[in-house]
N, C-alpha and C positions, 0 to 999 in steps of 0.2 A: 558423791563426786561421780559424774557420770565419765563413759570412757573415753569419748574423748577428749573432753576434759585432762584425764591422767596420761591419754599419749602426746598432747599438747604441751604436756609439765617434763613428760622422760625427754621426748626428744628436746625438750629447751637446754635441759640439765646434761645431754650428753653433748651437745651443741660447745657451750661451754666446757667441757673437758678436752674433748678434740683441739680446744683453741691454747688449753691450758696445755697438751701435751706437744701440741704443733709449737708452741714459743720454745718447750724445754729442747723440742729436736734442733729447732735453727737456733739457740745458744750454743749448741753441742755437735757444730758442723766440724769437717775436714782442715786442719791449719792449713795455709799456704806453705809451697816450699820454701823452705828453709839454703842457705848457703852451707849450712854444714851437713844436709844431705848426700851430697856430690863426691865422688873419688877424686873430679880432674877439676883445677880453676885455673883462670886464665885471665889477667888483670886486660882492659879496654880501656886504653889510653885515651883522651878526645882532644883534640884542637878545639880553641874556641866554644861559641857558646849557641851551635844549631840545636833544636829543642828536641831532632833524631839524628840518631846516627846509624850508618848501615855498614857491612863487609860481608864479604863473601866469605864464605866457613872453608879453612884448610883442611886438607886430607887427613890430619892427624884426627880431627873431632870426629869424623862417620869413624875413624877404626878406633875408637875410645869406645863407639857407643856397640850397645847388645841391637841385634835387631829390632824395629818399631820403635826405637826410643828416642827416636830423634825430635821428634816433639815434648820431652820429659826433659826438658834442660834449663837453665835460669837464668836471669841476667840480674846483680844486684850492689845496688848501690853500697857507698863506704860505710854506712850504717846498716850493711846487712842485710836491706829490705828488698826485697822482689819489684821490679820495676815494671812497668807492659815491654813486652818484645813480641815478635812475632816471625815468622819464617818465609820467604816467599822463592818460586825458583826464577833464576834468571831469564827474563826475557827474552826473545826474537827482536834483534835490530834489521833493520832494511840498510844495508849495502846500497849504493848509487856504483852500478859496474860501465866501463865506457871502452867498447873496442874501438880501434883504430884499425880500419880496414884499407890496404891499398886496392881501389877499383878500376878493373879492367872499362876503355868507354871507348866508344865509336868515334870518327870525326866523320862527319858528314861532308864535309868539304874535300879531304885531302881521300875520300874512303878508306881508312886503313884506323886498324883496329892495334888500341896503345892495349897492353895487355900489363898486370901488375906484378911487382915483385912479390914475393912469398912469407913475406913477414907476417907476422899481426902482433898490435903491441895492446893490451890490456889491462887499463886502469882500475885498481878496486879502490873503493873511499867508501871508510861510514866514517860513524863518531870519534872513532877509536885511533886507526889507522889508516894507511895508504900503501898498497902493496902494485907493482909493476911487474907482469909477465911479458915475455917477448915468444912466440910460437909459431910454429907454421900456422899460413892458411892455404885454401886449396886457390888457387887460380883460375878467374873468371874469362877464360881466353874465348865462349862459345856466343855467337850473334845471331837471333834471329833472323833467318832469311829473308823475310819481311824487310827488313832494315834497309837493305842493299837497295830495295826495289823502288823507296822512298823516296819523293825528288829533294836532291840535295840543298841544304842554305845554308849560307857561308859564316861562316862563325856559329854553326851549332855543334853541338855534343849529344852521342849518346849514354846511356847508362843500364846497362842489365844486371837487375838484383834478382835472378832468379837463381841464383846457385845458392844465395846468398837466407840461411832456415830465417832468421831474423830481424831480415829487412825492414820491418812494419818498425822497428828503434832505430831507425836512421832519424838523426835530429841535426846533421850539422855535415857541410862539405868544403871540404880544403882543397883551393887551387893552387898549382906550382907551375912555375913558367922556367924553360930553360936560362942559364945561364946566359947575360946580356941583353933578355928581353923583359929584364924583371924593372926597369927605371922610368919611373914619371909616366903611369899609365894609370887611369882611371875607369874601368866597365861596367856597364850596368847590367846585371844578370838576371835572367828569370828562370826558375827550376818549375817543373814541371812532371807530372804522372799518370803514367797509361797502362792498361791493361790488355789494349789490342793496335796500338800505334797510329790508332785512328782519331783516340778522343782523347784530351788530355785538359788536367785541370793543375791550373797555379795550386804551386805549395810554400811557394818562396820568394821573396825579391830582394836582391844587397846590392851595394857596389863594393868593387875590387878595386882596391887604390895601393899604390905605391910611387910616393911622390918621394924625392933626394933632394937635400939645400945645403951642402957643406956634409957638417955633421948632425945637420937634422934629417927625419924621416920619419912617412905616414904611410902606416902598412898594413892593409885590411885584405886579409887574401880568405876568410872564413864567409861563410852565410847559411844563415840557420832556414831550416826547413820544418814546416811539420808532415809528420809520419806517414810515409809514402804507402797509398792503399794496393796499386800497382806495381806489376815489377820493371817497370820499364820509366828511363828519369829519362827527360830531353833539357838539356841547357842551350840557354839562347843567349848570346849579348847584343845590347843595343849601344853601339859608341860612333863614331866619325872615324876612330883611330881603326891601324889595321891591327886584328885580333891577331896576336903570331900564337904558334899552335901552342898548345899546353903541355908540358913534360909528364903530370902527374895529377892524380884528383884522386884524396882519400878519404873515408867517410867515417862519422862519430856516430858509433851504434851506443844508446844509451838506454842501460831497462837498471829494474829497481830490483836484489836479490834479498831471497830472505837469509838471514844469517844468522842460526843458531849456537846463542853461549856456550862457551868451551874452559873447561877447567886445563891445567896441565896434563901432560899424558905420563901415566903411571903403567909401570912395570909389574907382569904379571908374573908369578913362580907356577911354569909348570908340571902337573905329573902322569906321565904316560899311562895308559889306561891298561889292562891287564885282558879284557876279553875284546876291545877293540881297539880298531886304527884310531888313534885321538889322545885327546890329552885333556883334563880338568885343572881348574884352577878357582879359584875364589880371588874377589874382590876385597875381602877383609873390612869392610865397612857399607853403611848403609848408602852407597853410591846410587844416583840415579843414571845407571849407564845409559850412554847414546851411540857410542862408536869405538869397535876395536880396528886394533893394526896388525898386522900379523905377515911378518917380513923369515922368509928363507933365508937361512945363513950359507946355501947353497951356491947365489947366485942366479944364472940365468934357470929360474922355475914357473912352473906351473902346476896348477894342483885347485881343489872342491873341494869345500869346506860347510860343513851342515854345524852350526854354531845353536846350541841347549842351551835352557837354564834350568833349574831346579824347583820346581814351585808346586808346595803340598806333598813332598818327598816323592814329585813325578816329572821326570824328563821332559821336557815339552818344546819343540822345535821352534825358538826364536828368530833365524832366519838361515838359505844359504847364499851361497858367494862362490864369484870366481876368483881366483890368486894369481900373481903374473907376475915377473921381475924380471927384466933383461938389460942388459949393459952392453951397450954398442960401441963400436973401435972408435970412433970419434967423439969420444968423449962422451956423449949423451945416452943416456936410459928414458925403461917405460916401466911402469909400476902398476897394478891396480893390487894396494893393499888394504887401503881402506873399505872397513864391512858400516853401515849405517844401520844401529837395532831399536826398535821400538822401545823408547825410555823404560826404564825396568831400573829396580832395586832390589832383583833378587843378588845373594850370593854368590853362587857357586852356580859353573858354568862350564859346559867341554863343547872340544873341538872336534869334529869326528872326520878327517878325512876320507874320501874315494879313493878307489886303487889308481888312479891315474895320479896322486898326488907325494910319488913315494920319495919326494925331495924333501918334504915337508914330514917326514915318518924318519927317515933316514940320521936326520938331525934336527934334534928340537929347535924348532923355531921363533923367534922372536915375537912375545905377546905384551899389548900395551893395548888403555884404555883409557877413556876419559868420559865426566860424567856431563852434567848437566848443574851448573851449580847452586848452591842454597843461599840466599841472602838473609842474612840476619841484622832486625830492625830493633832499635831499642831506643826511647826514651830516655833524655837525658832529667831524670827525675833525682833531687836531691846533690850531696856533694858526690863528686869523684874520689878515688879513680872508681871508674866499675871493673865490675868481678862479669866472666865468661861461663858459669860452671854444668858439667856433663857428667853422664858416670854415674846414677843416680842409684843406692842400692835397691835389688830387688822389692825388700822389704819395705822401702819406703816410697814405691813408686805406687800404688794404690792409698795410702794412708796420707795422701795432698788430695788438696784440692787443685786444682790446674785453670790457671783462669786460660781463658779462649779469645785474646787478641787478634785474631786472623784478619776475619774479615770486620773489624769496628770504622763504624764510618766515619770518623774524626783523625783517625790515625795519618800522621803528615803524607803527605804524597812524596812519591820518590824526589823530586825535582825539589820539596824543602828539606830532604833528607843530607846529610852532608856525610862524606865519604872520608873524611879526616880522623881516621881512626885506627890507632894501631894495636898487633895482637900481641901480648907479655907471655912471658915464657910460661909454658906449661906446669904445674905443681899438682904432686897427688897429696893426697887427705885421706884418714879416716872416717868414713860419715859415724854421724850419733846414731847409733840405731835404736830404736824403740823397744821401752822396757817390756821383759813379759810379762804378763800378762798373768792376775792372781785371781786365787777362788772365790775376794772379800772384792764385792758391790760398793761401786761408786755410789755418792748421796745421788747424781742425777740419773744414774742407771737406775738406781733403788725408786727412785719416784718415777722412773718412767715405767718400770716394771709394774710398781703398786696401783698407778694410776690406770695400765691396761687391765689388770685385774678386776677392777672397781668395773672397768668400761664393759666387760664382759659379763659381772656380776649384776648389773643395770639390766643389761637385756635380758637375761634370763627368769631376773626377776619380771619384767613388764610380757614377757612373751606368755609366763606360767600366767599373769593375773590376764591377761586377753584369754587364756586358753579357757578359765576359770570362768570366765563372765561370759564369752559366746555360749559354753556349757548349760549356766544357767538359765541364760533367756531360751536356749532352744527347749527346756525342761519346761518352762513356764509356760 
């Protein structure tokens, strides 16, 4: 039998063992998790019959879990079984925001400059909701001198957006006509945009109608624009009638904001710091912080704030801030309490104030947070109800297997996801924990063991008989 021949035979023969130990090892994988792993369960009620269902995870689960474990948790149907879920954090929606500005505008005819009231009213709308601010604005009373010098025509308008950061979202202009000159008039208007009061390019053209018949009426006092590159608007009408002047013209500034998910704001316990000015606290679960508040019980304050977190048992400067609160005799205040931190899930966290900040030292101050939230996706696989469960003993969070749903690309997309899902009262358990472990060898340990033996005992043998036969031929 020549030798290659005999290493063409070993390796066949160890080829096949490898294949025989590789099947015993994947018989003898990690079980799935288990429901009766977990301390906490939490029944998931469903509506209806969407094939996912998602909810945002309440503040009780991050303080259930030990750190890192919030991926070590289960979702499992009425027979007990492990269903796909998966975790995702709440997106960024775009806000459609819409100021309503009163603008200051020239008349070219009468030369005298209408100057605006002080309001500004601001529309917020996404998916969600609709929220209405009312605020100052500053007042555009200033005219290029250039204006003046321009020769006049009768029925036009000025417009100066230079005061104005935003101007370039003006998409829409509202005209108001004094009382008694608002019946049965119809204008044809053209808007208009310059940079130097010399060149100007159409951005717009509507008519203004308001017609009366009884108790009928047709009233078009708006006309959309698009986005003025100039700061400077000229409006023109084209009518027969006489244009009586205009009381008022206000403009719809419209930009798109980004707006990031916000869980409720939780209350922070804090503890004064013993070598400095500040104060520590913990978040008590694995929060993905995004923003704290941090309100003076003092009243009118001020104070700097250098805002830690803890990470690798080292202090590390997350961000700082200014502080402000004032309460003015007319009823109205100013605040800057809100701090904006780079998403973070660490714990433990201080506050360290400057000495200019002794309002804030003097008495502890009001600490509040909120995170960033976690959406939890599940599979409605098998009967109901589903089980929530977290809490996973130490000992049995290495001894699963964890499948990895995350990113699977069949997984329903949020929009076939249905939100009908309510969360059941919390319940703790004893998990099963895993028996110890004896000196007596399982039958598949025992053959995995004999079989590497064997595998070892092969080569040793075929290395000794190569060593053996180079020996010879080189003797020969």
């Amino acid at each position: 039998m020549t030798l290659s021949f005999r290493i063409f035979i070993g390796l066949l023969l160890l080829t096949q063992l490898a294949n025989v130990l590789a099947d015993n090892d994947a018989n003898h994988r990690k079980p799935l998790p288990r429901l009766t792993d977990f301390y906490q369960r939490q029944a998931l009620l469903v509506k209806g019959n969407a094939p996912a269902y998602r909810l945002t995870l309440p503040a009780q689960v991050y303080q259930a879990l030990s750190p890192d474990e919030l991926n070590y948790i289960g979702v499992f149907n009425e027979q007990g079984k492990l269903v796909p879920w998966q975790l995702t954090q709440a997106k960024s929606t775009i806000a459609t925001t819409t100021e309503i500005i009163a603008l200051g505008f020239f008349n070219d005819y009468q030369k005298t400059m209408i100057k605006p009231t002080k309001e500004q009213l601001a529309v917020y709308r996404n998916n969600a909701s609709i929220s209405i601010n009312l605020k100052l604005s500053p007042s555009y009373d200033r005219f290029p001198p250039t204006a003046l010098q321009q020769p006049g025509t009768l029925n036009a308008y000025y417009i100066d957006l230079s005061g104005i950061a935003h101007s370039n979202e003006l998409t829409k202009l509202d005209f108001q006509w004094p009382a008694g000159h608002q019946n049965n008039h119809s204008f044809d208007v053209a808007v208009s945009d310059s940079s130097d009061f010399k060149h100007w390019r159409n951005i717009g053209n509507g008519r203004l109608v308001n017609l009366r018949q009884g108790a009928h009426a047709i009233t078009i006092h708006q006309v959309d624009i698009d986005p003025p590159t100039g700061p400077y608007l000229r409006i023109r009408f084209a009518s027969d009638q006489t244009i009586p002047p205009l009381k008022a013209i206000t403009g719809h500034f419209r930009h798109n904001e980004k707006v990031t998910p916000e869980s409720p704001w939780q209350s922070a316990a804090l503890t004064p710091l013993a070598q400095e000015s500040g104060y520590e606290f913990s978040t008590g679960g694995d929060f993905l912080l995004q923003q704290l508040r941090i309100r003076s019980n003092l009243g009118n304050s001020l104070g700097e704030v250098l805002v830690q977190k803890l990470s690798d048992q080292k202090w590390l400067l997350a961000t700082q801030s200014t502080l402000a609160q004032f309460d003015y005799n007319d009823g109205s205040y100013q605040e800057q309490t809100l701090i904006r931190l780079p998403p973070s899930r660490n714990r433990r966290w201080r506050l360290l104030f400057t000495a200019e900040s002794a309002d804030y030292l003097a008495s502890t101050p009001k600490v509040e947070f909120n995170w960033i939230p976690d959406i939890l996706t599940f599979i409605r696989q098998g009967a109901g109800p589903f089980t929530l469960a977290y809490g996973i003993h130490p000992d049995l969070r290495n001894e699963r297997d964890w499948p990895n749903w995350r990113n699977h690309p069949f997984f329903p997309a949020p929009e076939r996801q249905s939100d009908q899902v309510q969360l059941g009262e919390k319940t703790s358990h004893t998990p099963d924990l895993p028996q110890q472990p004896t000196a007596q060898f399982s039958t598949p340990g025992l053959l995995f063991w004999l079989g590497l033996s064997l595998f070892i005992l092969i080569m040793l043998v075929m290395i000794r008989h190569l060593i053996k036969e180079l020996k010879e031929n080189e003797d020969a």
